[in-house]
MARDREN-910464 format. One record per atom (N, C-alpha, C, O): residue number from 1; residue in three letters; chain; atom name; x, y, z. Coordinates in steps of 0.001 Angstrom, whole numbers, plus 500000, padded with zeros to 6 digits. Atoms other than C-alpha are relative to their C-alpha. Example, Ala and Ser with C-alpha at 12.3 -4.5 7.8 and 13.67 -1.06 7.14 Angstrom:
% MARDREN-910464
+-----+---------+--------+-------+--------+--------+--------+
! num ! residuo ! cadena ! atomo !      u !      v !      w !
+-----+---------+--------+-------+--------+--------+--------+
!   1 !     ALA !      A !     N ! 500890 ! 498810 ! 500000 !
!   1 !     ALA !      A !    CA ! 512300 ! 495500 ! 507800 !
!   1 !     ALA !      A !     C ! 500900 ! 501200 ! 500000 !
!   1 !     ALA !      A !     O ! 501936 ! 501181 ! 500665 !
!   2 !     SER !      A !     N ! 499180 ! 498810 ! 499940 !
!   2 !     SER !      A !    CA ! 513670 ! 498940 ! 507140 !
!   2 !     SER !      A !     C ! 499230 ! 501090 ! 500730 !
!   2 !     SER !      A !     O ! 499739 ! 502198 ! 500899 !
+-----+---------+--------+-------+--------+--------+--------+
This chain:
% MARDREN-910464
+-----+---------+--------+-------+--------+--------+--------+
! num ! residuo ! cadena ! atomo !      u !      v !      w !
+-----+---------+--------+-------+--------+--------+--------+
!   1 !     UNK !      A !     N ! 498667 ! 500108 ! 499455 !
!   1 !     UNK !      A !    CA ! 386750 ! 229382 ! 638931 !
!   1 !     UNK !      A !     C ! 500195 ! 498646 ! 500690 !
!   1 !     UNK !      A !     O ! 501284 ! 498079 ! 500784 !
!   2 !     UNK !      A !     N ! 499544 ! 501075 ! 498963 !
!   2 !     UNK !      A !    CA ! 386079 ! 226430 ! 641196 !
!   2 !     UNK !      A !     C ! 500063 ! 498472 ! 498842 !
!   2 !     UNK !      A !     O ! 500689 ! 497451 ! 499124 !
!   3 !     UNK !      A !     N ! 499817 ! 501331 ! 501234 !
!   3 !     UNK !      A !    CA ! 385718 ! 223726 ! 637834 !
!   3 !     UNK !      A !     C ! 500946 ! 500701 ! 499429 !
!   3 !     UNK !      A !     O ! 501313 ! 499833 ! 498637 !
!   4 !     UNK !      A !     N ! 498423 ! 499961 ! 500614 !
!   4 !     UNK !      A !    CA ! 388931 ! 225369 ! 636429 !
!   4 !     UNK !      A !     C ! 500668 ! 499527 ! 501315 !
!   4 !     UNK !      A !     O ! 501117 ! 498381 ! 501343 !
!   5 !     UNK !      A !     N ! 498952 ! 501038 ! 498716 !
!   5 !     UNK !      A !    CA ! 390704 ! 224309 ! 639649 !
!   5 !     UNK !      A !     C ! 499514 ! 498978 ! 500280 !
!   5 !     UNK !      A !     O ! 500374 ! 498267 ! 500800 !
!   6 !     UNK !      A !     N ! 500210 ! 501700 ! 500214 !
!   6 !     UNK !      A !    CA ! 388867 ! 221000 ! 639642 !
!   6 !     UNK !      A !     C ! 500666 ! 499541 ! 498986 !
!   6 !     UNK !      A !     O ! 501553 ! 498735 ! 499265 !
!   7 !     UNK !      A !     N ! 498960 ! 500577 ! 500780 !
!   7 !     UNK !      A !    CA ! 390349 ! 220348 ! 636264 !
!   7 !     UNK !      A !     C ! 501000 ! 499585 ! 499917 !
!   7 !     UNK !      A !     O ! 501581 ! 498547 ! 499601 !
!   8 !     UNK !      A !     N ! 498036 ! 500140 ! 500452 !
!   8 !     UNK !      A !    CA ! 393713 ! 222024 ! 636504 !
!   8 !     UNK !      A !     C ! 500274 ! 498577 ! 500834 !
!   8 !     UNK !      A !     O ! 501047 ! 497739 ! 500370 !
!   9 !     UNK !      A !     N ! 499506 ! 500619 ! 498712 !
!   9 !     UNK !      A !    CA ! 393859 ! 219799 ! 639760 !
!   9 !     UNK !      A !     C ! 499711 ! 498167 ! 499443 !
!   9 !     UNK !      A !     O ! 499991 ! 497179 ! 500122 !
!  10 !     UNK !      A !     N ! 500445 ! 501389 ! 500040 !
!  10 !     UNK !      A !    CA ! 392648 ! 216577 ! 638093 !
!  10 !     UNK !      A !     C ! 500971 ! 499521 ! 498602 !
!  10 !     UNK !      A !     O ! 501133 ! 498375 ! 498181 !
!  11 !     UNK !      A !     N ! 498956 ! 500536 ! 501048 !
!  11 !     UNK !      A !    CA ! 395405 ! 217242 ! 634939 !
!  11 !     UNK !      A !     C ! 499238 ! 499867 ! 498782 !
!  11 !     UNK !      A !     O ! 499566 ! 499048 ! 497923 !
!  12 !     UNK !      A !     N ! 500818 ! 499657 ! 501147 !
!  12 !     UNK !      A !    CA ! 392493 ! 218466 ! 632411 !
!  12 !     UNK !      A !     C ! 500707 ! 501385 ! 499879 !
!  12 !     UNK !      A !     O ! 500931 ! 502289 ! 500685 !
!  13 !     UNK !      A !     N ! 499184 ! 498331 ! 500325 !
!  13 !     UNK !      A !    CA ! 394292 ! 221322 ! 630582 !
!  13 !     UNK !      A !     C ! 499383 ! 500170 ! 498599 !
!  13 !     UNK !      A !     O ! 498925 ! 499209 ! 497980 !
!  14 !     UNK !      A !     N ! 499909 ! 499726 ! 501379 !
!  14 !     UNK !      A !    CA ! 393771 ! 223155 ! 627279 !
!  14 !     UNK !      A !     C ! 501155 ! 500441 ! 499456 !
!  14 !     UNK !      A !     O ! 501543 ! 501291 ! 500258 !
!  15 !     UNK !      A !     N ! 498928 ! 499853 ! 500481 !
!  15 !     UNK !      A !    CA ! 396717 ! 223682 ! 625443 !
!  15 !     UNK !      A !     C ! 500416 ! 501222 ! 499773 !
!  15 !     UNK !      A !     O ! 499756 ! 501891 ! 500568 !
!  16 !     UNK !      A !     N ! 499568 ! 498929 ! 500368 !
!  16 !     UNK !      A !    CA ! 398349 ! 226795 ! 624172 !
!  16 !     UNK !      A !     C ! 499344 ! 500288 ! 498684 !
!  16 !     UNK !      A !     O ! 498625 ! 501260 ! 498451 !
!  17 !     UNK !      A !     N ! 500542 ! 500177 ! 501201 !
!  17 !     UNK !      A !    CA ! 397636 ! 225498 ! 620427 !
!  17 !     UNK !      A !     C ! 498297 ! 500303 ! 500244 !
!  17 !     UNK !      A !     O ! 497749 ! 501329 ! 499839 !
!  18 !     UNK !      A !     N ! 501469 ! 499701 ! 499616 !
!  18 !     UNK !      A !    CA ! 393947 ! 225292 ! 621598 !
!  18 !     UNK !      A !     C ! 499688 ! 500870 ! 500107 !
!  18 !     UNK !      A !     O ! 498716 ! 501203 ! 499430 !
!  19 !     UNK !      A !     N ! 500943 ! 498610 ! 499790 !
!  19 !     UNK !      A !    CA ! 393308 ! 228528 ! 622849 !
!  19 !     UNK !      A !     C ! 500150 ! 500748 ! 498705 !
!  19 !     UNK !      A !     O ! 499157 ! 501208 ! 498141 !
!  20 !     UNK !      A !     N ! 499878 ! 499496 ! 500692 !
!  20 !     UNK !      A !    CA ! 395397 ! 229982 ! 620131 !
!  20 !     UNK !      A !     C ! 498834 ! 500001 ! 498271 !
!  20 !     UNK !      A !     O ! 498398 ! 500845 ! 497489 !
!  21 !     UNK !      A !     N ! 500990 ! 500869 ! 501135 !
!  21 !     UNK !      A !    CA ! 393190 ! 227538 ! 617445 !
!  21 !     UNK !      A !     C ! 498696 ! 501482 ! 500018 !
!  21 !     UNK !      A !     O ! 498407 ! 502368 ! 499214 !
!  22 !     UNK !      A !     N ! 501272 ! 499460 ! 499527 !
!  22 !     UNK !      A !    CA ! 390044 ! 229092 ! 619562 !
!  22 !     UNK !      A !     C ! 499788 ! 501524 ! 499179 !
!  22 !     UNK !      A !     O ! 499160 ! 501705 ! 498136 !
!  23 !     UNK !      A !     N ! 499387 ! 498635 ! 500313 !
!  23 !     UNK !      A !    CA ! 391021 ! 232778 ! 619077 !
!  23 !     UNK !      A !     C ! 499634 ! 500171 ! 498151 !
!  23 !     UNK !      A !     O ! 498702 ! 500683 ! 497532 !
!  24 !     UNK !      A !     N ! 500076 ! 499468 ! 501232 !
!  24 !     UNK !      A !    CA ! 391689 ! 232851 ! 615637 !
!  24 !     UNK !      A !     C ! 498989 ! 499226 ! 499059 !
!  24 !     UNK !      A !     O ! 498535 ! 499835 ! 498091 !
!  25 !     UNK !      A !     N ! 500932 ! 500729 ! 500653 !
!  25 !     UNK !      A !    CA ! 389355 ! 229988 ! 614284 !
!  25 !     UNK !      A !     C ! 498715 ! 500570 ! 500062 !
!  25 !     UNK !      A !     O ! 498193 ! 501025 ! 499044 !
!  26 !     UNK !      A !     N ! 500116 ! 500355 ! 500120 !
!  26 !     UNK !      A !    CA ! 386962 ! 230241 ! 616154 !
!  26 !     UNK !      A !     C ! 498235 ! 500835 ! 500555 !
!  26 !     UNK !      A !     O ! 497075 ! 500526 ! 500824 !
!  27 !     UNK !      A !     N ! 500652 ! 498953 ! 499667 !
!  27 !     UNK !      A !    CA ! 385676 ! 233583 ! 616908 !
!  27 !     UNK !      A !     C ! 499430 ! 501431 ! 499226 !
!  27 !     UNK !      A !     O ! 499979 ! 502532 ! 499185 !
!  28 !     UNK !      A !     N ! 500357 ! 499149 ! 501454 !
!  28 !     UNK !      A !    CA ! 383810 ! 235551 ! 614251 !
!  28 !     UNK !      A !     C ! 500450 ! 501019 ! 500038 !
!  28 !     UNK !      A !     O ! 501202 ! 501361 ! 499125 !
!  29 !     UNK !      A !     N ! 499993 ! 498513 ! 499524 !
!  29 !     UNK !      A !    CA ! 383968 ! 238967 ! 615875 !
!  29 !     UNK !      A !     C ! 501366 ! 500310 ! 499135 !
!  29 !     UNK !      A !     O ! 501415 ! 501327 ! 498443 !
!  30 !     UNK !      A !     N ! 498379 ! 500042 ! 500130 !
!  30 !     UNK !      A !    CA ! 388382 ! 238052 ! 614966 !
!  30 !     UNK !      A !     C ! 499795 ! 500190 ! 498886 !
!  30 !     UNK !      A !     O ! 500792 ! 500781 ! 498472 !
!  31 !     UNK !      A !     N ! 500074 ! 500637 ! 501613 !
!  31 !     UNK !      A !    CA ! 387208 ! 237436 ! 611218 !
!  31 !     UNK !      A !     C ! 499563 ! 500586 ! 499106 !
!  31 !     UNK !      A !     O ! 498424 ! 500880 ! 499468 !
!  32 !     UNK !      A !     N ! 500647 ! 499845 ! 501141 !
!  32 !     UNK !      A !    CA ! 386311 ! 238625 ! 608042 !
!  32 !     UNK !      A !     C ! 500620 ! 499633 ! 499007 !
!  32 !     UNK !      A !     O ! 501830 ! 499661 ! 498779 !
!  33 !     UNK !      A !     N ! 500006 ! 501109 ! 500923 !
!  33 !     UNK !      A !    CA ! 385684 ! 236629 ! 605236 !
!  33 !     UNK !      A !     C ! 501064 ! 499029 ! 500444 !
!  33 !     UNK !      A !     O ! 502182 ! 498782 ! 499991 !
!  34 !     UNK !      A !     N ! 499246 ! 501327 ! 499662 !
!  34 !     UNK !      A !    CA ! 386881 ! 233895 ! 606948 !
!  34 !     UNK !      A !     C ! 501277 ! 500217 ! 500637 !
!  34 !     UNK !      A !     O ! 501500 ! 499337 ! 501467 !
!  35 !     UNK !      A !     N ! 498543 ! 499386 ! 499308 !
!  35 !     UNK !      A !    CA ! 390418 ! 235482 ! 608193 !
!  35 !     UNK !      A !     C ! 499976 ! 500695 ! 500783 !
!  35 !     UNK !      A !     O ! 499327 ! 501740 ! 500796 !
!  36 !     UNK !      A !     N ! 499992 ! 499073 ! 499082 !
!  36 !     UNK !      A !    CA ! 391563 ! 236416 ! 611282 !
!  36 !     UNK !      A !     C ! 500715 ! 501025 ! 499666 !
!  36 !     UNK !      A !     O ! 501763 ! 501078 ! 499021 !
!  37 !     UNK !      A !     N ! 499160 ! 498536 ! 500268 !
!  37 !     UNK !      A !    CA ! 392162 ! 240140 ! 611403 !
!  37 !     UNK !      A !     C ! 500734 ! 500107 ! 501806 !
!  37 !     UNK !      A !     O ! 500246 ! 499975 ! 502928 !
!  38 !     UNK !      A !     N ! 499305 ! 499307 ! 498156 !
!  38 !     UNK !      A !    CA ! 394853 ! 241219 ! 614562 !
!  38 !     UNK !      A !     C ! 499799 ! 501052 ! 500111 !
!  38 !     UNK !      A !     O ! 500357 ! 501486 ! 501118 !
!  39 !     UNK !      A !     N ! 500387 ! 498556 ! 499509 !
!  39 !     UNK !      A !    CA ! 393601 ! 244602 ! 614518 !
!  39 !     UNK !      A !     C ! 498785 ! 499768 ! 500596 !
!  39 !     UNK !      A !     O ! 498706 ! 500388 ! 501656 !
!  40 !     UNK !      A !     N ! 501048 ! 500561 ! 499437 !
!  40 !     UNK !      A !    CA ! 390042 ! 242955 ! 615336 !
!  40 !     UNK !      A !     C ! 500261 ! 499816 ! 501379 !
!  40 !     UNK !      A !     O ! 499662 ! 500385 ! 502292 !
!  41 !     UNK !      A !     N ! 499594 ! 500471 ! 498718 !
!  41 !     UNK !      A !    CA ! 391826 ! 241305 ! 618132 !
!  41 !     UNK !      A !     C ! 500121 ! 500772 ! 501244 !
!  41 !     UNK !      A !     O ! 499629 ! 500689 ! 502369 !
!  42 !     UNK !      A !     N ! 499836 ! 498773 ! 499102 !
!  42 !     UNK !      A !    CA ! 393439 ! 244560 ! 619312 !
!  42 !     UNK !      A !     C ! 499366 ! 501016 ! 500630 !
!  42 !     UNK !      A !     O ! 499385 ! 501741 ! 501624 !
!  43 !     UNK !      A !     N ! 501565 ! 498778 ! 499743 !
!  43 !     UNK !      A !    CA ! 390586 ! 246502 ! 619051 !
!  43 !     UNK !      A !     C ! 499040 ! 499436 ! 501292 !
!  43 !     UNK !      A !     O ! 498663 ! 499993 ! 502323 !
!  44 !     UNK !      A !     N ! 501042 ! 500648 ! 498652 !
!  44 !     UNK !      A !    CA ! 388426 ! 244294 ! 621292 !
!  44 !     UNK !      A !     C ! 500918 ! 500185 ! 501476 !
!  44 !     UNK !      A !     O ! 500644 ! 500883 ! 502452 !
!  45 !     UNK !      A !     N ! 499022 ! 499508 ! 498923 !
!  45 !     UNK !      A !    CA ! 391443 ! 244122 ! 623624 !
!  45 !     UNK !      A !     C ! 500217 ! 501441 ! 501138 !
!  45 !     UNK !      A !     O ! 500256 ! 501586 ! 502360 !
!  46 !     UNK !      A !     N ! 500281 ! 498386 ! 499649 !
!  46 !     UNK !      A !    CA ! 391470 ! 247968 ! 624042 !
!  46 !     UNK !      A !     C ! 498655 ! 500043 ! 500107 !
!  46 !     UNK !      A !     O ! 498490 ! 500262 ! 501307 !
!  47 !     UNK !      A !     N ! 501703 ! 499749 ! 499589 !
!  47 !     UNK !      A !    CA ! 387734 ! 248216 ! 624235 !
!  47 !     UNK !      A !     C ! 499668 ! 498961 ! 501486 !
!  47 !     UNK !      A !     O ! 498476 ! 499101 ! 501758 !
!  48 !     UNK !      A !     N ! 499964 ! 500835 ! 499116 !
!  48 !     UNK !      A !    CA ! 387711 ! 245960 ! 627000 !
!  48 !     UNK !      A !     C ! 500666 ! 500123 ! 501006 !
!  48 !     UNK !      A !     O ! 500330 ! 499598 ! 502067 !
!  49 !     UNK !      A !     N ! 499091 ! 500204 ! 498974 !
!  49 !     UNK !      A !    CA ! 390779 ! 246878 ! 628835 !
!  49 !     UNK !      A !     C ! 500714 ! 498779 ! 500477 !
!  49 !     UNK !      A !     O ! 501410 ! 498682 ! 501487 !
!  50 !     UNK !      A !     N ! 499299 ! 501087 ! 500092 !
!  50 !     UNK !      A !    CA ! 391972 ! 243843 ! 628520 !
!  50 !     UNK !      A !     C ! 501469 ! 499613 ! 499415 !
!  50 !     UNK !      A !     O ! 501820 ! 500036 ! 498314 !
!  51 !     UNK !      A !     N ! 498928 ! 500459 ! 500727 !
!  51 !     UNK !      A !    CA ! 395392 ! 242129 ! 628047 !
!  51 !     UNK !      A !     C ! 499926 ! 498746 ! 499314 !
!  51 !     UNK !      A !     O ! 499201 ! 497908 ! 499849 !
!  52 !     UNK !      A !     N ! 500116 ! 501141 ! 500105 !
!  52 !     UNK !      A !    CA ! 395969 ! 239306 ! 625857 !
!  52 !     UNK !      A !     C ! 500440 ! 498850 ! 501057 !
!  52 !     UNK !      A !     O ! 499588 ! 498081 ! 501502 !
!  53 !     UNK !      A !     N ! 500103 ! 500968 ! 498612 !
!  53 !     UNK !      A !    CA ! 397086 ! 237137 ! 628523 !
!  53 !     UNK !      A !     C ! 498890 ! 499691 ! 500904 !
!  53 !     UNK !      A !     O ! 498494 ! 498577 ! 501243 !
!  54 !     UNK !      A !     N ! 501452 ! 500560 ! 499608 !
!  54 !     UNK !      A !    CA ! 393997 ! 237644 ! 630227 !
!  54 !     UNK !      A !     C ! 498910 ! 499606 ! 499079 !
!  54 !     UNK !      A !     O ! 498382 ! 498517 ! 499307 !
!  55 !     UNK !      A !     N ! 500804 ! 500395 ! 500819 !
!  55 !     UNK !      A !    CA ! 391691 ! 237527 ! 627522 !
!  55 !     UNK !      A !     C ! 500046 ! 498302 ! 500066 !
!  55 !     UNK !      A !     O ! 499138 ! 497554 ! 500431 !
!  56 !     UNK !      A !     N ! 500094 ! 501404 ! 500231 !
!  56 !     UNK !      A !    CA ! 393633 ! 233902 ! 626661 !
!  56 !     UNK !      A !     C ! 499917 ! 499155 ! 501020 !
!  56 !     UNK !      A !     O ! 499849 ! 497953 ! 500765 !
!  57 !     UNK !      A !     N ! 500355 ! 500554 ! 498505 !
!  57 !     UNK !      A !    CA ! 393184 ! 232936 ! 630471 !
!  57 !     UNK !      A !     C ! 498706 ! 499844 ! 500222 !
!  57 !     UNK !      A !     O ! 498345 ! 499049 ! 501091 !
!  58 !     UNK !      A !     N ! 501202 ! 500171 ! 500136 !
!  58 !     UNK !      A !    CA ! 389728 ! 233365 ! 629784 !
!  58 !     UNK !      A !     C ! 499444 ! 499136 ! 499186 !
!  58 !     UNK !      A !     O ! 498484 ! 498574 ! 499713 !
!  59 !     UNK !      A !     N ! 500170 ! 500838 ! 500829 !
!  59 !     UNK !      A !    CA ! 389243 ! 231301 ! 626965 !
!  59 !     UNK !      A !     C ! 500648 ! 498327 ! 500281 !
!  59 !     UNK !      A !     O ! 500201 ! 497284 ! 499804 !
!  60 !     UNK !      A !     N ! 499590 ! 501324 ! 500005 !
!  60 !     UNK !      A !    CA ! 391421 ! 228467 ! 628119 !
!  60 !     UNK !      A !     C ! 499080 ! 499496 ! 501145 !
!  60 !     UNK !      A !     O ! 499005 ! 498289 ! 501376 !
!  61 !     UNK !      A !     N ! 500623 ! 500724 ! 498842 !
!  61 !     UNK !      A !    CA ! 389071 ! 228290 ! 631250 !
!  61 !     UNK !      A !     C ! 498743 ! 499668 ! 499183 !
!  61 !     UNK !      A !     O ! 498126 ! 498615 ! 499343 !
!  62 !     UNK !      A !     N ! 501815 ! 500294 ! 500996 !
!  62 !     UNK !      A !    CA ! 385704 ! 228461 ! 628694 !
!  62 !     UNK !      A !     C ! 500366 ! 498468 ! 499258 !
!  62 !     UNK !      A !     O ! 499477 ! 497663 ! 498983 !
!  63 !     UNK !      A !     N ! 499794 ! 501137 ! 500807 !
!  63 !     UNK !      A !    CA ! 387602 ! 225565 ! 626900 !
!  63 !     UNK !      A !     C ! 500204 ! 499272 ! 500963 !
!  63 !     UNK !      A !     O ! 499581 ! 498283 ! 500577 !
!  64 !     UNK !      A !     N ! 500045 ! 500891 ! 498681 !
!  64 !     UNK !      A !    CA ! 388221 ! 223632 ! 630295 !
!  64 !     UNK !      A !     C ! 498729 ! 500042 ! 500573 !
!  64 !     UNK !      A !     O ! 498428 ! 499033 ! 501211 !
!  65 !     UNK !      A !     N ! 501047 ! 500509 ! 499423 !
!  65 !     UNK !      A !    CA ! 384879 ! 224270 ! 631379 !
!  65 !     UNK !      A !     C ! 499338 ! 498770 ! 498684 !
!  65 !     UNK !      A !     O ! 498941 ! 497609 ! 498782 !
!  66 !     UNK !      A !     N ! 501089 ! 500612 ! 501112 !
!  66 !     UNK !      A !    CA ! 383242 ! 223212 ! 627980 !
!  66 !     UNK !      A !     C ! 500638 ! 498308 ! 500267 !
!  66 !     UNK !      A !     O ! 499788 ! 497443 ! 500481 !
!  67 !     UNK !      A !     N ! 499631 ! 501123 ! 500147 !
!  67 !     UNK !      A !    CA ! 385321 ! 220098 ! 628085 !
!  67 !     UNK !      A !     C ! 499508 ! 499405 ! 501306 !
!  67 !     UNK !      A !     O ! 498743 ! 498461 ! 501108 !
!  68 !     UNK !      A !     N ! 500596 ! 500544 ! 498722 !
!  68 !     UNK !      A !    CA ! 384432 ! 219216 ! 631845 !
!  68 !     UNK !      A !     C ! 498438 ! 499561 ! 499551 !
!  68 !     UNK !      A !     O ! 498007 ! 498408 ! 499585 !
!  69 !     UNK !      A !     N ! 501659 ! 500180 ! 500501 !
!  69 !     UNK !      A !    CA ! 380731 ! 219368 ! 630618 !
!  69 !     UNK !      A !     C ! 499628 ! 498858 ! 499180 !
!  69 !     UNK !      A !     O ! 498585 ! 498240 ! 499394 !
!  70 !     UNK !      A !     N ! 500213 ! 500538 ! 500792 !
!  70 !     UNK !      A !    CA ! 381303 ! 217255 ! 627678 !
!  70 !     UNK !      A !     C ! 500540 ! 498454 ! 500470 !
!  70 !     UNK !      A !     O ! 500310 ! 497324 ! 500039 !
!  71 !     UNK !      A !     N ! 499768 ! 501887 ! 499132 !
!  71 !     UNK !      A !    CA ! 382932 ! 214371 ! 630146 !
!  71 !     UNK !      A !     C ! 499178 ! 499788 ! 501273 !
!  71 !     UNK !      A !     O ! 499383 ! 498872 ! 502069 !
!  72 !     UNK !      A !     N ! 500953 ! 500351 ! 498553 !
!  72 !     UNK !      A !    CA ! 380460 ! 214493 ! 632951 !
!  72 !     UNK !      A !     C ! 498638 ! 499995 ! 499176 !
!  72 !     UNK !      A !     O ! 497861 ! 499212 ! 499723 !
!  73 !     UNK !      A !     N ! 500973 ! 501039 ! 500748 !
!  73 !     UNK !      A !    CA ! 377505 ! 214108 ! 630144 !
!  73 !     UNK !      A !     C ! 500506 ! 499082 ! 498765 !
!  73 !     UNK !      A !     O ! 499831 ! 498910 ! 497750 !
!  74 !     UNK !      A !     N ! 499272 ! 501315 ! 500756 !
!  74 !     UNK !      A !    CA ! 379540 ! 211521 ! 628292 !
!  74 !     UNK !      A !     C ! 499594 ! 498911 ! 501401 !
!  74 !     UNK !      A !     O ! 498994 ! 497885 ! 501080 !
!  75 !     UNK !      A !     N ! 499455 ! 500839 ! 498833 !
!  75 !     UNK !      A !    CA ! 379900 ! 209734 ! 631948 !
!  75 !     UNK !      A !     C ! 498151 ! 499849 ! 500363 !
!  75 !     UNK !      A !     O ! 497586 ! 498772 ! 500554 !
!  76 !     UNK !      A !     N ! 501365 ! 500516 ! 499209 !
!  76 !     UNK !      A !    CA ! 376258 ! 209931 ! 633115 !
!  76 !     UNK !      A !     C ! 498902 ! 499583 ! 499208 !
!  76 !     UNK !      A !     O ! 497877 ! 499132 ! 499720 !
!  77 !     UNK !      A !     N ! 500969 ! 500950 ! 500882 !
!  77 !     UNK !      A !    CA ! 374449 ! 208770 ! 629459 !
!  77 !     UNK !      A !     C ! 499551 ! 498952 ! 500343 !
!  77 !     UNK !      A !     O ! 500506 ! 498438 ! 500925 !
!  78 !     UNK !      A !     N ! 500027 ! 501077 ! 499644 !
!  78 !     UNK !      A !    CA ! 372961 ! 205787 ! 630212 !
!  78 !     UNK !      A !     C ! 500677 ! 499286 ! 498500 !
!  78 !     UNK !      A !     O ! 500770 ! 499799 ! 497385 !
!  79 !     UNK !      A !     N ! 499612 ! 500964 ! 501016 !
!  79 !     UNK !      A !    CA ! 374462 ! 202669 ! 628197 !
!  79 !     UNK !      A !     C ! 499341 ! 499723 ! 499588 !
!  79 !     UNK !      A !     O ! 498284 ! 499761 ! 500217 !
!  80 !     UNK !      A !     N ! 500860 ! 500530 ! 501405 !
!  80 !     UNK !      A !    CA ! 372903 ! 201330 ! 624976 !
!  80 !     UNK !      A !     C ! 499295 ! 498603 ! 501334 !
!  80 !     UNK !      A !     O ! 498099 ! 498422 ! 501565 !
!  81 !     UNK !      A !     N ! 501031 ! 501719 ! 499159 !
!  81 !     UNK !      A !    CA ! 371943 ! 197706 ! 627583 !
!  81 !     UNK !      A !     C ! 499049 ! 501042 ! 500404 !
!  81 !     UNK !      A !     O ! 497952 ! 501388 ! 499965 !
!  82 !     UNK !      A !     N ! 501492 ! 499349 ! 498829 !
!  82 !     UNK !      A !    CA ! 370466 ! 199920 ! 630417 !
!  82 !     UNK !      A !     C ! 498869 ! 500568 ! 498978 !
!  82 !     UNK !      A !     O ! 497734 ! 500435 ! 499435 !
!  83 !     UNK !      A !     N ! 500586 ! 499305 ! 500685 !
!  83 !     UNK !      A !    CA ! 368797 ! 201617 ! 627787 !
!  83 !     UNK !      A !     C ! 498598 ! 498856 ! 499322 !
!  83 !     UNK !      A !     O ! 497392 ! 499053 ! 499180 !
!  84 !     UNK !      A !     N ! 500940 ! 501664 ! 500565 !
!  84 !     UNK !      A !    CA ! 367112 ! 197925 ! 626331 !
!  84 !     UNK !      A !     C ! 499244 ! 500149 ! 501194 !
!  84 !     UNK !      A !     O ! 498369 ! 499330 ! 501477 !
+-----+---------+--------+-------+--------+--------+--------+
């Protein structure tokens, strides 16, 4: 919770398209043979007690963390010199 409100607060967001991408791309469980099924969706939903809204509140923070991760070891690699 506290690196999703570092993000939101720093103007790192995931999109709508994104989560939606996520969801149906990007999540097997959603899929067979390759296509998302929405009864898959629903089903997990209900097994879960979950609403989609939360579910996709969950996913847009997994995609805001992952991305935080992927710019704070982008940022602390050392450079190709230091590296010489």
């Amino acid at each position: 919770e506290v690196v999703h409100q570092a993000a939101t607060k720093e103007g790192i967001l995931a999109t709508d398209s994104e989560v939606r991408d996520f969801i149906v791309k990007d999540i097997p469980a959603f899929q067979q043979n390759g296509m998302f099924q929405r009864d898959f969706y629903l089903r997990y939903l209900e097994s879960t007690r979950s609403t989609p809204g939360d579910f996709e509140n969950k996913v847009r923070k997994d995609i805001l963390n992952l991305r935080l991760r992927r710019l704070f070891e982008a940022s602390t690699r050392p450079l190709q010199l230091e590296e010489k």
